[in-house]
C-alpha positions in Angstrom: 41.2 148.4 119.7 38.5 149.5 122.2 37.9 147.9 125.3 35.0 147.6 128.0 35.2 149.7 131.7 37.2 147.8 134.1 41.4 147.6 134.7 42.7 146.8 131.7 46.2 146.1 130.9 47.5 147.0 126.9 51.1 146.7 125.7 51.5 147.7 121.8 54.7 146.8 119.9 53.3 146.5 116.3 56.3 148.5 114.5 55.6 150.9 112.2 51.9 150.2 111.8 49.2 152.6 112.8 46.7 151.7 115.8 43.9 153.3 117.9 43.6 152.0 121.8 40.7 153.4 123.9 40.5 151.5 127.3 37.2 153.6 128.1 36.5 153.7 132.1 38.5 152.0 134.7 42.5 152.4 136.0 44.4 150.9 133.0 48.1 150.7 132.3 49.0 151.1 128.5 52.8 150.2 127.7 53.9 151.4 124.6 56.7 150.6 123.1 56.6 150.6 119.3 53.6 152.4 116.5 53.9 154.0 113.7 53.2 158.0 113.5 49.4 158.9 113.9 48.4 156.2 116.5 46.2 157.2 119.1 45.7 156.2 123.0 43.2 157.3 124.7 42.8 156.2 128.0 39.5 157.7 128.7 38.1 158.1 132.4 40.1 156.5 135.9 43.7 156.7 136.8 45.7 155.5 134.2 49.3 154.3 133.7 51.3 155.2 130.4 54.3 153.6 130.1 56.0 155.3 127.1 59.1 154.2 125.1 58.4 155.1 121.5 59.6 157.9 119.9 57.1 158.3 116.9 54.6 161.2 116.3 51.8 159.3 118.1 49.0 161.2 120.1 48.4 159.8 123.9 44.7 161.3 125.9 45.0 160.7 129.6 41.0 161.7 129.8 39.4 162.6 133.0 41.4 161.0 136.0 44.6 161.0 138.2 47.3 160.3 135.3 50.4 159.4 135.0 53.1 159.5 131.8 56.1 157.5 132.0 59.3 157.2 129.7 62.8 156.6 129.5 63.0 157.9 125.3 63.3 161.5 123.8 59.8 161.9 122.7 58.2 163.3 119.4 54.5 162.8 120.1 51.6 164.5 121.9 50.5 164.1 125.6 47.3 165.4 126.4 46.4 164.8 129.9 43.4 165.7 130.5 40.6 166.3 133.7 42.7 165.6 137.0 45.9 166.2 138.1 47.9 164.1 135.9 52.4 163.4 135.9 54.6 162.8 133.7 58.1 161.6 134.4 61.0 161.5 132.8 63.8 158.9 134.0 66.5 158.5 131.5 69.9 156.9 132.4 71.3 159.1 129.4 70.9 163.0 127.9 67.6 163.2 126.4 66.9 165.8 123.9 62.9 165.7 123.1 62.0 166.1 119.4 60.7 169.4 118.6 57.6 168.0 117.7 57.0 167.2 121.3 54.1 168.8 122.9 52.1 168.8 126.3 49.6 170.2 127.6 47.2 169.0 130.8 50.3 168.3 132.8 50.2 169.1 136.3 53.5 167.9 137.6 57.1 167.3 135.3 58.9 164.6 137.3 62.6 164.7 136.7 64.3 163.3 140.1 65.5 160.1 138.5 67.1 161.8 135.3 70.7 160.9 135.4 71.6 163.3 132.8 70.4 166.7 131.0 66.8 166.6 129.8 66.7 169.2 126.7 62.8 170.1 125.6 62.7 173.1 122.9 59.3 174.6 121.8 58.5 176.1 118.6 58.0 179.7 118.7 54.6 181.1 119.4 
């Protein structure tokens, strides 16, 4: 799914099926909540939104802009944020223990004031 420059609003909740969003230019808010591993979101250039509750192997690109990553879900995927200064927070009402899959890299600021619980993120060895 690709769409034009402007604000766009995208919410995915397809399952286990594979997809590929690019929202191109413009300060867009992408709510994922279910896809199969290997999708892709890219939310190219502007300020965009990620609201993130799926914990599949899935790839999100913030692109150039002010971003920021939202979830509530122990994450297996890749965030890539990108030009900017870009956030990503992490407000769980339970423990959260990230999949070591996880990765991020582009991430200016790790929000973690409205965790209620221990947040656990392991790396692999370099």
């Amino acid at each position: 799914m690709i769409t034009g420059a402007g604000n766009d609003a995208v919410e995915t909740a397809i399952g286990t099926g594979t997809i590929a969003v690019q929202t191109n230019a413009g300060n867009d808010t992408i709510t994922i909540t279910e896809s199969g591993d290997g999708s892709t979101y890219d939310g190219g250039d502007g300020n965009d939104t990620f609201n993130v509750d799926d914990v599949s192997q899935i790839v999100i690109l913030g692109g150039a802009g002010n971003d920021s990553f939202d979830t509530a879900a122990a994450l297996g995927g890749t965030i890539i944020g990108g030009d900017g200064t870009d956030d990503l927070t992490i407000d769980a009402a339970g423990a959260l223990a990230f999949a070591a899959t996880f990765a991020m890299s582009g991430i200016e600021t790790l929000d973690l004031t409205t965790a209620d619980n221990p947040v656990s993120m392991t790396g692999a060895p370099c």
